[in-house]
C-alpha positions in Angstrom: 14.3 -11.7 -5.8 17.1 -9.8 -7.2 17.5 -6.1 -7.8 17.4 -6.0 -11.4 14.4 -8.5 -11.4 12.8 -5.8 -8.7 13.3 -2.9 -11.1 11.7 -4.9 -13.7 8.7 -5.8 -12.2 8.0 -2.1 -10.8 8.6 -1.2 -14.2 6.1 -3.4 -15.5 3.3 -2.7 -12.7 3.9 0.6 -13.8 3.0 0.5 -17.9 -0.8 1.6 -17.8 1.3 5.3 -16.5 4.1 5.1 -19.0 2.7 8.0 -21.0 2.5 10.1 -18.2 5.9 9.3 -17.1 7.6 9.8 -20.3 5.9 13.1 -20.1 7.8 13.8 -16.9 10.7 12.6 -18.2 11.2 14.7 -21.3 9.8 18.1 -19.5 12.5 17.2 -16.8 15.2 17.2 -19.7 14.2 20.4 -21.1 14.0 21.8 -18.1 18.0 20.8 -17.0 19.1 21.5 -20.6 17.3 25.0 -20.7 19.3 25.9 -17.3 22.9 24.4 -19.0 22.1 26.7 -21.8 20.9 29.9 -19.9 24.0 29.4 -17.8 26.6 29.0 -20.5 24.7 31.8 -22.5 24.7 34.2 -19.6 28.4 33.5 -19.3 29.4 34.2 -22.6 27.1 37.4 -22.7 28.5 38.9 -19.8 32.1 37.9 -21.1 31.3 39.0 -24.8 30.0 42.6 -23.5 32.9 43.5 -21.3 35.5 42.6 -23.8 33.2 44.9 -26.4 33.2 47.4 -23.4 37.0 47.3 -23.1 37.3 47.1 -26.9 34.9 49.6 -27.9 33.7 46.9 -30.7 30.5 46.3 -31.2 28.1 43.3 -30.5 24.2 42.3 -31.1 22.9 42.3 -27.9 19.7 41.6 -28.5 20.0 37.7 -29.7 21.8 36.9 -26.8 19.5 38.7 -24.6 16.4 36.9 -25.7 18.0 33.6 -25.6 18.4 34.5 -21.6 14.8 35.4 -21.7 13.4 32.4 -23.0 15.7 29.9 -21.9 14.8 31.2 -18.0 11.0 30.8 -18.9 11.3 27.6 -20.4 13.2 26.5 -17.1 10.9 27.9 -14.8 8.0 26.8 -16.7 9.7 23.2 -17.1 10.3 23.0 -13.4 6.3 23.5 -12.7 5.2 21.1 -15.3 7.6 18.9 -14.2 6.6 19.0 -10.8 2.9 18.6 -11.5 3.1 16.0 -13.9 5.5 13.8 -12.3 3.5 14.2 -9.2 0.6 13.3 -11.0 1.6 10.1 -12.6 3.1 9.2 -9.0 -0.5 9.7 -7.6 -2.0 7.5 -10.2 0.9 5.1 -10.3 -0.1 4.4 -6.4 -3.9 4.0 -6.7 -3.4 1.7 -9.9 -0.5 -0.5 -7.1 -3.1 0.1 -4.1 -6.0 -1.7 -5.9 -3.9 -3.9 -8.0 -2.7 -5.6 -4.1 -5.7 -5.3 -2.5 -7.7 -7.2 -5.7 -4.3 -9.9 -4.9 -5.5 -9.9 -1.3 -9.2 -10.8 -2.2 -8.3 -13.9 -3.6 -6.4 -15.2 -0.2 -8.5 -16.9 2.3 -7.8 -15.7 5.6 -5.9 -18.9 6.3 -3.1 -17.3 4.2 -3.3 -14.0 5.5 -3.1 -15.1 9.5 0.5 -14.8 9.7 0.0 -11.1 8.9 -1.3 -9.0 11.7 -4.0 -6.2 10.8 -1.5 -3.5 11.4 0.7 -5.3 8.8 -1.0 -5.9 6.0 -2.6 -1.9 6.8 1.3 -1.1 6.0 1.6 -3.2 3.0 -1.1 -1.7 1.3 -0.3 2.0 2.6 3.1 2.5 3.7 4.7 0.1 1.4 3.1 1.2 -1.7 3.5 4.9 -0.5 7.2 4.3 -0.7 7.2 2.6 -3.8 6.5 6.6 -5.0 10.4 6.7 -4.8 11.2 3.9 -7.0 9.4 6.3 -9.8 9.3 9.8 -8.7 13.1 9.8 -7.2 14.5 6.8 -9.3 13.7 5.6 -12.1 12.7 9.5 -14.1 16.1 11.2 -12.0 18.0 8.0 -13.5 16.3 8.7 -17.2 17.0 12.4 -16.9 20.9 11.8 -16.0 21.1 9.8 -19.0 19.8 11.9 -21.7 20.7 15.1 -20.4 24.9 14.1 -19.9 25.3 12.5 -22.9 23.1 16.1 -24.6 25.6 18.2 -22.5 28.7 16.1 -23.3 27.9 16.3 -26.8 27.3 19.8 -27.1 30.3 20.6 -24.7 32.5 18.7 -27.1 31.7 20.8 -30.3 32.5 23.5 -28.8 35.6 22.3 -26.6 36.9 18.2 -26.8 39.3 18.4 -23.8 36.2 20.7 -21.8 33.6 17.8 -22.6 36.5 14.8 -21.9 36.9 16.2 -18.3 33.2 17.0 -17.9 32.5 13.1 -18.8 34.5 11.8 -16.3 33.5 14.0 -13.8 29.7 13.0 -14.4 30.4 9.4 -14.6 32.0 10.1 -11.1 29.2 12.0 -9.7 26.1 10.0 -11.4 27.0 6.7 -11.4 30.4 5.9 -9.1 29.1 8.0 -6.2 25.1 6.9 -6.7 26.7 3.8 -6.3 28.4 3.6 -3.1 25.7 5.2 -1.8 23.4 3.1 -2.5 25.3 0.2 -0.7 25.8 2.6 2.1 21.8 2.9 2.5 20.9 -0.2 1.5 20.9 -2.0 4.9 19.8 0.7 7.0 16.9 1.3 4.7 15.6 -2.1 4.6 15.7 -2.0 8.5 13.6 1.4 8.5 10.9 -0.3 6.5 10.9 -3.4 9.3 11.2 -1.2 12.1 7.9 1.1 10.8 6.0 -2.0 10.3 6.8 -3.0 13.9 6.2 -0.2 14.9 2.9 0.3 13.0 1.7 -3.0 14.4 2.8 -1.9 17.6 0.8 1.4 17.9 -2.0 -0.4 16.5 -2.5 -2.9 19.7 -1.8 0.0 21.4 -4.9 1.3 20.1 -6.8 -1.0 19.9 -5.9 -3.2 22.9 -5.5 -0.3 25.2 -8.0 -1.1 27.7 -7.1 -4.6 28.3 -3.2 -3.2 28.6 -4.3 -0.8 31.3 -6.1 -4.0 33.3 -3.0 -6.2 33.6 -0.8 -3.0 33.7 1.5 -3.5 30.7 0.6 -0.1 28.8 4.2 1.2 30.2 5.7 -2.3 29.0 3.9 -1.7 25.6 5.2 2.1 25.4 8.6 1.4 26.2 9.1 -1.0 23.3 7.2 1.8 20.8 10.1 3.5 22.3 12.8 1.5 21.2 11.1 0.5 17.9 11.0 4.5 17.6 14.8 4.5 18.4 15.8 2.0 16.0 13.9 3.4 13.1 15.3 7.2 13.8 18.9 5.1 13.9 18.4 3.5 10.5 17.1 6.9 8.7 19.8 8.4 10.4 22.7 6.1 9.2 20.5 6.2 5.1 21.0 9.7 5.7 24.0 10.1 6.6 25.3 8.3 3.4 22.7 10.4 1.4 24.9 13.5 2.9 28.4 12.6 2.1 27.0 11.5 -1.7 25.9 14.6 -2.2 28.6 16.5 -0.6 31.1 14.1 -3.6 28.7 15.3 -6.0 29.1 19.0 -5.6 32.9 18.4 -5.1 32.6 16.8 -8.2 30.7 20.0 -10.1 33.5 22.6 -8.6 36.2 20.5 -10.2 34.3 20.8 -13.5 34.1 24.0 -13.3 37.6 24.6 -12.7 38.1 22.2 -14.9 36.5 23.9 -17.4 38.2 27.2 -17.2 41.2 26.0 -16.9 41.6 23.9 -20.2 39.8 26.4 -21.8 42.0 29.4 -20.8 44.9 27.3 -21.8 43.2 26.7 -25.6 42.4 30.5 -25.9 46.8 30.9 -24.6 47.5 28.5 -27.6 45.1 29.6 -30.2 43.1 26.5 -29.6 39.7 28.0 -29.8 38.5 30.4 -32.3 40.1 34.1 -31.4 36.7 35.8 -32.2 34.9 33.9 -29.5 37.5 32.1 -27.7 37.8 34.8 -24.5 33.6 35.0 -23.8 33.3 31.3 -24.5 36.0 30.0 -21.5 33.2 31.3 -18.7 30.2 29.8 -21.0 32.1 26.5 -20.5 32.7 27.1 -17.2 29.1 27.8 -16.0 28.1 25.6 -17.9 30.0 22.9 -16.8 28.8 23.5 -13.4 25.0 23.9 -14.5 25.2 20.1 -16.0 25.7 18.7 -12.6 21.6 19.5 -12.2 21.1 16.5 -14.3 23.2 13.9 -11.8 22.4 16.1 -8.4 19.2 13.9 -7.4 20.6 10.3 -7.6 22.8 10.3 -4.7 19.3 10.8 -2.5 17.4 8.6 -4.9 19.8 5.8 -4.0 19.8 6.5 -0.6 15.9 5.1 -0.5 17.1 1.9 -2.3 17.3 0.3 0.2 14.0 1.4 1.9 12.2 0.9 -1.9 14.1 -2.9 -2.2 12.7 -3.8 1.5 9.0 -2.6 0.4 8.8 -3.9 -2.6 9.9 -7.6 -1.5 7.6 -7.4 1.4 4.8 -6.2 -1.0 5.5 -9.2 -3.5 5.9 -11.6 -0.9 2.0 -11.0 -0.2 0.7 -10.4 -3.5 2.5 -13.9 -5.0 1.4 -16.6 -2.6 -1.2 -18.7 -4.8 -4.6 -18.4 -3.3 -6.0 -22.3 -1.9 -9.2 -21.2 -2.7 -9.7 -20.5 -6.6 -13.0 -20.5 -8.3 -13.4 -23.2 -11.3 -13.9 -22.6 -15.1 -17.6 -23.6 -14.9 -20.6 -21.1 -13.3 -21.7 -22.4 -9.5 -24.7 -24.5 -9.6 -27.7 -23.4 -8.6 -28.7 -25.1 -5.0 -32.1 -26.5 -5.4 -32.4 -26.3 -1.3 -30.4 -24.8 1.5 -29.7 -28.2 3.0 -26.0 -28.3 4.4 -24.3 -32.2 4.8 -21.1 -32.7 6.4 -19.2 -35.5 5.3 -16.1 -37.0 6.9 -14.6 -33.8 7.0 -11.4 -32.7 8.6 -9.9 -29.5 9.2 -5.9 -28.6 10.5 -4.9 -24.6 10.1 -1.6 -25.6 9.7 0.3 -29.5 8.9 2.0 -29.5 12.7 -1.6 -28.4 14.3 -4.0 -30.3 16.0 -7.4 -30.9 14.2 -9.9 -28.2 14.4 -12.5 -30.8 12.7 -11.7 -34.7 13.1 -14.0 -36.3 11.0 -17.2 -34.4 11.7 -20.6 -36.0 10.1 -23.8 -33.6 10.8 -26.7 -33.2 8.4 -28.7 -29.6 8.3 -32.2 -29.8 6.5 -33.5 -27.0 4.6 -35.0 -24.4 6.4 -33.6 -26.3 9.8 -33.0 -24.0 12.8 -29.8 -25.7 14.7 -27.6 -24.8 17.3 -24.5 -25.9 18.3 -22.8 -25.8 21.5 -19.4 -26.9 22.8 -16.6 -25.7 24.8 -14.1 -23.3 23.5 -11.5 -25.4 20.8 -14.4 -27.7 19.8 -14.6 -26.7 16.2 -17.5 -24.8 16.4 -16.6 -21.7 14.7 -14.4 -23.4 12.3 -17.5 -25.4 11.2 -18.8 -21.9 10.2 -15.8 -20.9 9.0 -15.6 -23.9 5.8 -18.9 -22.9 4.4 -17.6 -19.5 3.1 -14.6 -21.4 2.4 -12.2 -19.3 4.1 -9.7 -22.1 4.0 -10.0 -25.8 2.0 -11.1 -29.1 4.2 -10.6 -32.9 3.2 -13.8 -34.6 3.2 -17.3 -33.9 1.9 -19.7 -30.7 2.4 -22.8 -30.9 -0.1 -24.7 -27.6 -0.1 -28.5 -27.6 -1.7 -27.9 -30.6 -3.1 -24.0 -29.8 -4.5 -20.7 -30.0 -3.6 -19.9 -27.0 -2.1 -16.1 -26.6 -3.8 -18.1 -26.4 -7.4 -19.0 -23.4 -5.8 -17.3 -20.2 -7.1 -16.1 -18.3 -3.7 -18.5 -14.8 -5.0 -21.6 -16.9 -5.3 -20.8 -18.7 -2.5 -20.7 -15.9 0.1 -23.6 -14.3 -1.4 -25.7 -17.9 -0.5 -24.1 -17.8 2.7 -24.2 -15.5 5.8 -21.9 -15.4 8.8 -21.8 -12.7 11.5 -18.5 -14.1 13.3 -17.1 -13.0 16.6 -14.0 -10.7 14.9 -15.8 -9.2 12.3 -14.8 -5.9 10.9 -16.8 -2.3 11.2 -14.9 0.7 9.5 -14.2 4.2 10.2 -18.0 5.6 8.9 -21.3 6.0 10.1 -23.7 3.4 11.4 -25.5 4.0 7.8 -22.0 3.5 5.8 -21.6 0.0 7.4 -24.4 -1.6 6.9 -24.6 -0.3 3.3 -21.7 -2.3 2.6 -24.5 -5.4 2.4 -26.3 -3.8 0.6 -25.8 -1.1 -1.2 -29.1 -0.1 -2.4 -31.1 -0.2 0.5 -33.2 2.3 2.1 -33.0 3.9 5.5 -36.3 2.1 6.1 -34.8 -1.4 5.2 -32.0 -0.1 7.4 -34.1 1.1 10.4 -36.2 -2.4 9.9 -33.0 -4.8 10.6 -31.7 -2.1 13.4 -35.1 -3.2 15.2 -34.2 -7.0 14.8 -31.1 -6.9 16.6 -32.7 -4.7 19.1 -30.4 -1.8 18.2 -33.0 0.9 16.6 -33.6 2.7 19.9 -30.3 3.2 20.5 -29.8 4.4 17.0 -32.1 6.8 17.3 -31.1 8.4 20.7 -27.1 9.0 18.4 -26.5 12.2 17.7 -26.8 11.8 14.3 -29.1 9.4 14.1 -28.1 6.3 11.9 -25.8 8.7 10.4 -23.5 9.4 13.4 -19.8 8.3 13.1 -19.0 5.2 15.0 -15.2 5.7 14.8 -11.9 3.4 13.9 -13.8 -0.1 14.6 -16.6 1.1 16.0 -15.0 2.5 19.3 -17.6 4.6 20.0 -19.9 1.2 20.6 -20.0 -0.9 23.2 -19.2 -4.8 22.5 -22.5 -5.8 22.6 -23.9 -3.1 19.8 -20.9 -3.8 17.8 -22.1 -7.3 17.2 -25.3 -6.5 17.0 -24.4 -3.9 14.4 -22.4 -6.3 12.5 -25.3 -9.2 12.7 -28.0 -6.2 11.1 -25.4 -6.4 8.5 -25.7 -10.0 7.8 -29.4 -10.4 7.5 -29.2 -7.0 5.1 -28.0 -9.5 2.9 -30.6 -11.6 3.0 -28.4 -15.1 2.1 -30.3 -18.1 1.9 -28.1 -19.8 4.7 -27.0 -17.6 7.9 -23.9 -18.4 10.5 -24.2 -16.8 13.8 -21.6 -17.0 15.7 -21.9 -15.8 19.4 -24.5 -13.8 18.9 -25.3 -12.8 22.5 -22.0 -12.2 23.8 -21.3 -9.2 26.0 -24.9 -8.8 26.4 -27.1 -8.8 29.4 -29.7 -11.5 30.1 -32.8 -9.5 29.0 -31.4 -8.2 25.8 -30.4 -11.8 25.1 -33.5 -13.3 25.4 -35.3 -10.3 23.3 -32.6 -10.2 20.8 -33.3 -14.5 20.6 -36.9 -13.8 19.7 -36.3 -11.4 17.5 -33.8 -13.2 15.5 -35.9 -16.5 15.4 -38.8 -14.6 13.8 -36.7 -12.9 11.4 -35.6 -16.3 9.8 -38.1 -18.6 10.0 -38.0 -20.8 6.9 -34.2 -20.3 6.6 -31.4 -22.4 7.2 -29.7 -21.2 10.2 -26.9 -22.1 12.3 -26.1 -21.0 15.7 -23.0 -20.8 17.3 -23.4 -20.6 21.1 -22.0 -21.4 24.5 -25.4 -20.2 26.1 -27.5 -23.3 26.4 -30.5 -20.8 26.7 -30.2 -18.8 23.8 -29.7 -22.3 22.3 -33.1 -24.0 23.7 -35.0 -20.6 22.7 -33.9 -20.2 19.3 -33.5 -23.5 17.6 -35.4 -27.0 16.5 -32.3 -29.1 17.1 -29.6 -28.9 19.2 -25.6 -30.3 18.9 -22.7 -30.7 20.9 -19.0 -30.6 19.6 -16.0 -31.9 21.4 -12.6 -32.1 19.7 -13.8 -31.1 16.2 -16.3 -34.0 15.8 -19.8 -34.5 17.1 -20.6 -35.5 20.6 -22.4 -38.5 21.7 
């Protein structure tokens, strides 16, 4: 995607907060245009009363005066409102993005999203939408402002003083566009490697995190640290080298403002020497022109630094609309889901690759599930086990047949489909809240009795209770604060919260001892009696205690 088609599409993303940022934009013009005039107004006051001074003529004082007055409130004031309301379409701007990606993230199964790491698409939908905020705040309203103010200024200027305003044009054109320029393909490759080089290193510090104790067992946490190291190194090299670029711009740009000053003064001394300018005002109006030559540089200062984060905004932006433009495999029809009459499950034929050059996770795999069957399955590692799970929430799209109630289960919408069917799986998610905040997420609008009742299924309310906090006490970034075993636990209370008429456990006695196991088994088994449930195990135990039917899997098909 080109540049220009970049800066269209953030524009357009960005329409719902137009009104806001045309706000910004025309405080941010009066604001540089009342500084131009307070500057060439100061000048000529101070000129006009030491000629009167010398000349012992006389002057209103007063007009001038309050003209200082007001212009430096309306400058201070504009630089406030400037500030807050800029800021404040910038923080609404990057909610609006935030939920616009993550509601484009919803619609791809995870099959799309594998290639992304959890520490990368974290960055997509934080760090590269946080520095989107320059493609608006230092871009596209500095850019704006430049534009309207100059061609104000220039205007004004040549009213007053043509050859002034010829001289002041070219020097602007110089400092806002020539020099915004170069800097900009100065910074452009060192920024897009900055944005690369904090996702790395994002991803990095992530399985640092969370991967830390299986580092310290095969002693690669120094390995691990010294390649946050260079990652660190490279990303402090490419903001050095942006800013570098961003320095020089702005050095041209004030070089650029002293020559207009002197510019300034010079042509219009040498109009006042010929009679060029009017003899009443001419000698107070050469340092006017001269200040405020130099004042209309405001107006072009900030795009040398807004174009040093090109680069930076052009990297996030195409990794950002890389993700949110892949077409989702899974997309719910026109028509409403049918309504099951059972919660049989049939598997038809059906076949299963992650990716074209993969092996097969399902070859071919028949199996029938009557309603209100309790059956386990049981394989080695690889069999297809969990992928069989997997393909009833539709996570990714099969070839083959899989009727569910009676229906094929792709005239299922994927919502009504995943509130039908429940699956505690072996990597499922537990945020950064309290034990009560995640299994909320089920079910919004139950009560800490419901809560405390599903707690006791899993065999987890005792050690609720004994928390600090009770079933309000903070379990930390992916429940770090649990163990393995009460982390799935936790995660399986969330599952039967939502009561679905078809439940997928997978693994659900890993990491715990035998005794818990068997007690957890029980429990589960006369939880769901009458409903359709399928257990994913490698415990032939668990399997023989908790199910009417039992299946192997080898090689993504049936055994036997």
């Amino acid at each position: 995607m080109s540049g220009l088609a970049l800066v269209r599409r953030l524009l357009a993303l960005a329409r719902p907060w137009r009104g806001w940022m045309l706000l910004a934009v025309l405080v941010a013009c009066a604001t540089v245009l009342a500084s131009v005039a307070l500057m060439g107004i100061a000048g000529w006051f101070i000129a006009a009363m030491g000629i009167a001074g010398v000349t012992t003529g006389m002057m209103n004082y007063f007009l001038p005066a309050a003209g200082i007055r007001f212009f430096a409130i309306v400058r201070t004031g504009g630089r406030y409102g400037e500030r807050l309301l800029s800021h404040e379409a910038t923080f609404r701007l990057l909610a609006g993005l935030r939920l616009w990606l993550f509601r484009r993230l919803i619609l791809l199964s995870p099959g799309q999203l594998q290639s992304r790491r959890g520490g990368d698409l974290a960055g997509s939908l934080q760090a590269d939408v946080d520095t989107l905020q320059h493609a608006y705040l230092r871009l596209a309203s500095p850019i704006a402002v430049a534009l309207v103010c100059s061609v104000a200024i220039v205007l004004v200027v040549a009213a007053l003083h043509p050859p002034t305003a010829l001289a002041l044009a070219v020097l602007l054109i110089v400092a806002g566009g020539i020099v915004p320029t170069l800097a900009r393909r100065a910074a452009t490759v060192p920024g897009a490697e900055a944005v690369a080089a904090r996702a790395a290193l994002r991803v990095r510090t992530v399985d640092l995190l969370q991967g830390l104790t299986d580092l310290r067992v095969a002693g690669a946490v120094e390995r691990h640290l010294t390649t946050l190291d260079a990652i660190g190194e490279r990303l402090v090299d490419s903001q050095s080298r942006a800013s570098n670029a961003g320095v020089v711009a702005e050095a041209a740009v004030g070089l650029s403002a002293g020559l207009a000053l002197w510019s300034a003064a010079v042509l219009a001394s040498a109009s006042v020497a010929t009679g060029g300018l009017l003899p009443e005002v001419a000698p107070a109006l050469v340092p006017a022109l001269a200040l405020a030559a130099l004042a209309a540089f405001e107006a072009v200062a900030p795009l040398p630094g807004a174009m040093e984060r090109w680069g930076a905004v052009r990297a996030a932006a195409r990794r950002l609309f890389d993700l949110a433009d892949r077409t989702p495999s899974i997309v719910a029809g026109p028509d409403p889901s049918p309504v099951p009459r059972d919660s049989s499950v049939v598997f038809s034929s059906v076949r299963l690759r992650y990716a074209p050059d993969s092996p097969p996770a399902l070859d071919g795999l028949d199996l029938e599930i009557p309603n209100g069957r309790h059956l386990a399955i049981l394989g080695p590692s690889g069999a297809g086990k969990s992928s069989l799970g997997r393909l009833l929430v539709r996570f990714w799209d099969y070839e083959g047949e899989i009727r569910l109630g009676g229906h094929d289960l792709r005239s299922y919408r994927p919502d009504d489909l995943r509130r039908i069917v429940g699956i505690a799986t072996q990597d499922a998610q537990l945020f950064n809240g309290s034990v009560r905040d995640n299994l909320l997420m089920a079910a919004p609008d139950a009560d800490t009795t419901a809560l405390e009742q599903f707690l006791e299924v899993v065999q987890l309310a005792e050690f609720v209770r004994g928390l600090p906090d009770g079933i309000d006490t903070w379990i930390g970034e992916a429940g770090a604060r649990l163990s393995a075993g009460q982390a799935r636990r936790l995660v399986l209370a969330r599952a039967l919260l939502r009561d679905p008429r078809i439940l997928i456990l997978d693994e659900p006695t890993e990491n715990l001892d035998a005794g818990t196991a068997r007690q957890l088994i029980a429990s589960l088994r006369a939880a769901t009696q009458g409903r359709t449930v399928i257990l994913i195990t490698h415990d032939p135990r668990a399997a023989a205690a908790f199910t009417d039917e039992i299946v192997h899997m080898e090689n993504g098909r049936l055994a036997g």
